[in-house]
C-alpha positions in Angstrom: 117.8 97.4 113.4 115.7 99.7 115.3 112.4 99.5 117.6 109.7 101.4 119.1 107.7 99.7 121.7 103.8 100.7 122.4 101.8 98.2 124.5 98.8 99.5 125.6 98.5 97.0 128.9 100.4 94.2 128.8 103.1 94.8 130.7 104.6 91.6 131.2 104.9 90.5 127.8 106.5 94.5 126.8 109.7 93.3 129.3 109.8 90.1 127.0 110.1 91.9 124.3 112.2 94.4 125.3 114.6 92.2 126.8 114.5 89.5 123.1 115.8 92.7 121.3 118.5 94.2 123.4 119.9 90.7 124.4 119.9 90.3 120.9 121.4 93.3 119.6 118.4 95.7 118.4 117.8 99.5 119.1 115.1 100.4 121.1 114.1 104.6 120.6 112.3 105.0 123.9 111.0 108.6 123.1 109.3 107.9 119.8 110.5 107.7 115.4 110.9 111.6 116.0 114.1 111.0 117.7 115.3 110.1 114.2 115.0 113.3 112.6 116.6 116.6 112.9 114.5 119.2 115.3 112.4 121.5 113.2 113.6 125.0 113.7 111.9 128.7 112.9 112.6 130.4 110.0 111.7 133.7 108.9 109.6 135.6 111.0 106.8 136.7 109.3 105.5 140.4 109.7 102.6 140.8 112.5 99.9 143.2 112.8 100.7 143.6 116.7 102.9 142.5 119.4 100.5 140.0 120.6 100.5 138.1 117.2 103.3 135.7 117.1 104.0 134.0 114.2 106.7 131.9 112.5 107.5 129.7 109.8 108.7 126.0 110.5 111.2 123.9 108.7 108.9 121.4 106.9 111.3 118.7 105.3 112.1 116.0 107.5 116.0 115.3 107.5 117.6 112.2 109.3 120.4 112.6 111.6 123.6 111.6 110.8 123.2 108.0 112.6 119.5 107.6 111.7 120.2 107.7 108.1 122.9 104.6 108.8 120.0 102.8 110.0 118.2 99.4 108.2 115.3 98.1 108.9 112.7 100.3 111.6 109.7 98.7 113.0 106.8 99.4 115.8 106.4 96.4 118.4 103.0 96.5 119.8 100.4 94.2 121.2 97.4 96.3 119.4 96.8 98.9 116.7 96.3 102.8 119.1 95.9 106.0 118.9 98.7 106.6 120.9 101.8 109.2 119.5 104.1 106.6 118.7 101.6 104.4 116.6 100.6 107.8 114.6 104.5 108.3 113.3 104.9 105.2 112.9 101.3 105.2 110.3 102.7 108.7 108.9 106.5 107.5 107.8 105.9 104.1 106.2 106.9 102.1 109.5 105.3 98.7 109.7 103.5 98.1 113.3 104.4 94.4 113.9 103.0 92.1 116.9 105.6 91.1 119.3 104.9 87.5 118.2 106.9 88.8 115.2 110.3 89.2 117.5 109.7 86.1 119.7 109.4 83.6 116.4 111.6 84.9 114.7 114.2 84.5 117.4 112.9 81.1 118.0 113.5 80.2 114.0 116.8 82.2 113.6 115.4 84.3 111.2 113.8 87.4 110.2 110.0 86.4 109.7 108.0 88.0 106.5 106.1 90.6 108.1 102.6 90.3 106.5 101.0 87.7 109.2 102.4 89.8 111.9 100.7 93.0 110.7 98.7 95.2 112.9 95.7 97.2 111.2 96.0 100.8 110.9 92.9 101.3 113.4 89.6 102.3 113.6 87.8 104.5 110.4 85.1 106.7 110.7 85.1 106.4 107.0 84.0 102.6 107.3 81.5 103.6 110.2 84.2 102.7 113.1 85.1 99.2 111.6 88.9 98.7 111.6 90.7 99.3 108.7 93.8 97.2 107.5 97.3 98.6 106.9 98.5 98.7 103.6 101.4 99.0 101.5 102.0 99.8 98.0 104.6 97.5 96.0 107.1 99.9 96.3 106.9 100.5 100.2 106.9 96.4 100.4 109.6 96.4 99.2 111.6 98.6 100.6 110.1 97.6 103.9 112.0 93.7 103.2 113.5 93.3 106.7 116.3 91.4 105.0 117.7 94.3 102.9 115.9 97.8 103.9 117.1 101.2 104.8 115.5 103.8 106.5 116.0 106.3 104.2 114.6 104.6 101.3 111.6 103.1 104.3 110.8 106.7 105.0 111.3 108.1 101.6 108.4 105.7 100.2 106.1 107.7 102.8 102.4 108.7 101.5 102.7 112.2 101.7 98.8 112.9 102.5 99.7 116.9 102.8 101.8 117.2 100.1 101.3 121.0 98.6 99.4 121.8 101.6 100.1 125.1 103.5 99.0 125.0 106.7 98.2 127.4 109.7 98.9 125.8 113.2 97.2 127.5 116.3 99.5 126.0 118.9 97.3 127.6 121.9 98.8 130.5 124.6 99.8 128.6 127.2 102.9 126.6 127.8 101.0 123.0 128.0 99.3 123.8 125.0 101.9 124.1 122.6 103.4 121.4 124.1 100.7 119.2 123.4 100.8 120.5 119.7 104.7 119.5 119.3 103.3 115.9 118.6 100.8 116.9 115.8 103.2 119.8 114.2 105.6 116.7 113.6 102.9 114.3 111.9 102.3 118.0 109.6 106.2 117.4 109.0 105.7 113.8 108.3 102.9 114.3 105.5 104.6 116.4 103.8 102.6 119.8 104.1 104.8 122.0 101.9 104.7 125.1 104.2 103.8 125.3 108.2 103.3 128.3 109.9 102.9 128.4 114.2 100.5 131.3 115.3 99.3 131.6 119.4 95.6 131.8 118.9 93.2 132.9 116.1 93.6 136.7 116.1 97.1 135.8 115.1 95.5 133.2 112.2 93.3 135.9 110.6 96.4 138.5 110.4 98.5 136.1 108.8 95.2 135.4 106.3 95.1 139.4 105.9 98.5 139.1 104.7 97.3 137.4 101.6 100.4 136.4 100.8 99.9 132.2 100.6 97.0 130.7 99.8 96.5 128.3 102.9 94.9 125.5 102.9 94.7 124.3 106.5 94.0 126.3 109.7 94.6 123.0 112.1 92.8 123.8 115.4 92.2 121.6 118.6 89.5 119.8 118.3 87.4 121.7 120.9 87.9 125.0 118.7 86.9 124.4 115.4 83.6 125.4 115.6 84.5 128.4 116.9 87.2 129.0 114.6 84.9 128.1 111.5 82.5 130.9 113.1 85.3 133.8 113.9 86.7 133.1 110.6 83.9 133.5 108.3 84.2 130.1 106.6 81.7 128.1 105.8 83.0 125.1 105.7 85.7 122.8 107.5 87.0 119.3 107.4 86.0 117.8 110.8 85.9 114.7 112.4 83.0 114.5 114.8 81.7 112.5 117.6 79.6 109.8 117.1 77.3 107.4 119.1 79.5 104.5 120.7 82.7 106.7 120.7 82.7 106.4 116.7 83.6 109.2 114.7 81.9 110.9 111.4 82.9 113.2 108.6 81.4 116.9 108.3 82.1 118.8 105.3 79.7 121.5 103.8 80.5 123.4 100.8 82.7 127.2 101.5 82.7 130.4 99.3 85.1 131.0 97.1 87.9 133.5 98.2 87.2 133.4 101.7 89.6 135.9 103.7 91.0 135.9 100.2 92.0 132.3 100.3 90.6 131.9 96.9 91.6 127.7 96.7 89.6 126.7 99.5 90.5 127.5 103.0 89.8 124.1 105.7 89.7 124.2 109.3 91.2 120.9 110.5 91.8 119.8 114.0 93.3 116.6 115.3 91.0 114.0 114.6 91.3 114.5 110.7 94.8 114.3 110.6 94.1 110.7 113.2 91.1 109.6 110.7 93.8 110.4 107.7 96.2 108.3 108.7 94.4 105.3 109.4 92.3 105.6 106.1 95.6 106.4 104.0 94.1 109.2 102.2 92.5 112.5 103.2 89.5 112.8 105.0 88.1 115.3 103.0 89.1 113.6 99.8 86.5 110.8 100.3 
């Protein structure tokens, strides 16, 4: 078996946990889930309208390694639902978040609990006006989430794939920080199954590859302080935002685009980070509700 840990505070009771699992055997991944999979790598270079446009494709099928794929059950020990990186994956691959409660009775009882009163809700939804939304499961993820008898192929193979067809443009920013910050959110693309991913440095380098009009993208995926302004240099008319509301809540914008914008005739999006957040706690696309 395998753990991630993600307190938020509680220090105290994270060394208790930590310490119930490796006295009694368990995994803990102290990066994050990512560590399971194969690193993305570039592909084919796409063609560029200048030097300063830099562009490439990314591997988009998430393979195990080797030892991941020997793996049973997988599971996130937290003492609340978060926004942090680690809860994300765990939302985007099909991995239960648990309580630690869940590890410290079922040491106590010698057995693997059922997971289902040991839960933690997927998190706050802008959809249901900030209330919190529980996690759910289909039958078929239940099942193969049964800590008795799962693997974590078959966990992460019964995935929602919320981006699945979805081609997707990546600004990952000019500077060094910045596209280390996008790293995070280019694996969650991986994790949802967008069918093609493309990194570019800023939006000059977005609107080339549009000129191309070779692929009809779907997503230009900004940070969040850009998307007005790449809805604006862009031309579209339309995006699929997550904005601030009152009380630190969020709410949906979306306002209807032309047809064949930059020659994107199925509907070009700009998303930034809070979408693909809002997505994955709802279960389904933002834009789709």
């Amino acid at each position: 078996m395998a753990f991630v840990i993600s307190y938020k505070d509680d220090k105290r009771s994270r060394d208790q946990v930590t310490k119930l699992i490796l006295n009694n055997g368990g995994l803990i991944l102290s990066h994050g889930l990512d560590e399971l999979f194969e690193p993305s790598s570039p592909l084919v270079h796409s063609p560029s309208k200048s030097p300063s446009t830099s562009i490439n494709t990314t591997t988009h099928q998430l393979t195990l390694s080797s030892s991941a794929s020997k793996l049973g059950f997988t599971v996130l020990i937290a003492d609340a639902f978060s926004r942090k990186e680690k809860y994300l994956q765990a939302l985007a691959l099909n991995i239960p978040c648990l309580s630690g409660r869940w590890i410290m009775d079922s040491i106590a009882r010698s057995r693997l609990l059922p997971l289902d009163r040991y839960l933690l809700p997927a998190g706050e939804s802008a959809f249901l006006h900030g209330a919190v939304r529980s996690r759910t499961f289909s039958t078929a993820q239940l099942k193969a989430n049964d800590p008795l008898t799962a693997k974590l192929p078959d966990m992460v193979g019964q995935r929602t794939k919320l981006a699945r067809g979805k081609n997707v443009i990546v600004v990952t920013g000019v500077t060094k920080a910045a596209e280390d910050k996008r790293k995070a959110h280019l694996f969650l693309m991986r994790a949802i199954g967008a069918a093609r991913i493309e990194r570019v440095k800023d939006l000059n380098a977005a609107k080339d590859l549009l000129a191309l009009g070779k692929v009809d993208w779907d997503w230009i995926y900004v940070d969040d302080a850009s998307t007005t302004k790449a809805e604006r240099f862009l031309g579209l008319g339309a995006s699929a935002t997550i904005t601030e509301m009152p009380g630190r809540k969020r709410k949906r914008r979306l306002t209807e685009e032309p047809e064949g914008v930059l020659g994107c005739g199925r509907g070009l999006r700009v998303v930034n980070d809070e979408f693909v957040v809002q997505s994955l706690i709802l279960g389904s696309l933002a834009e789709d509700v």
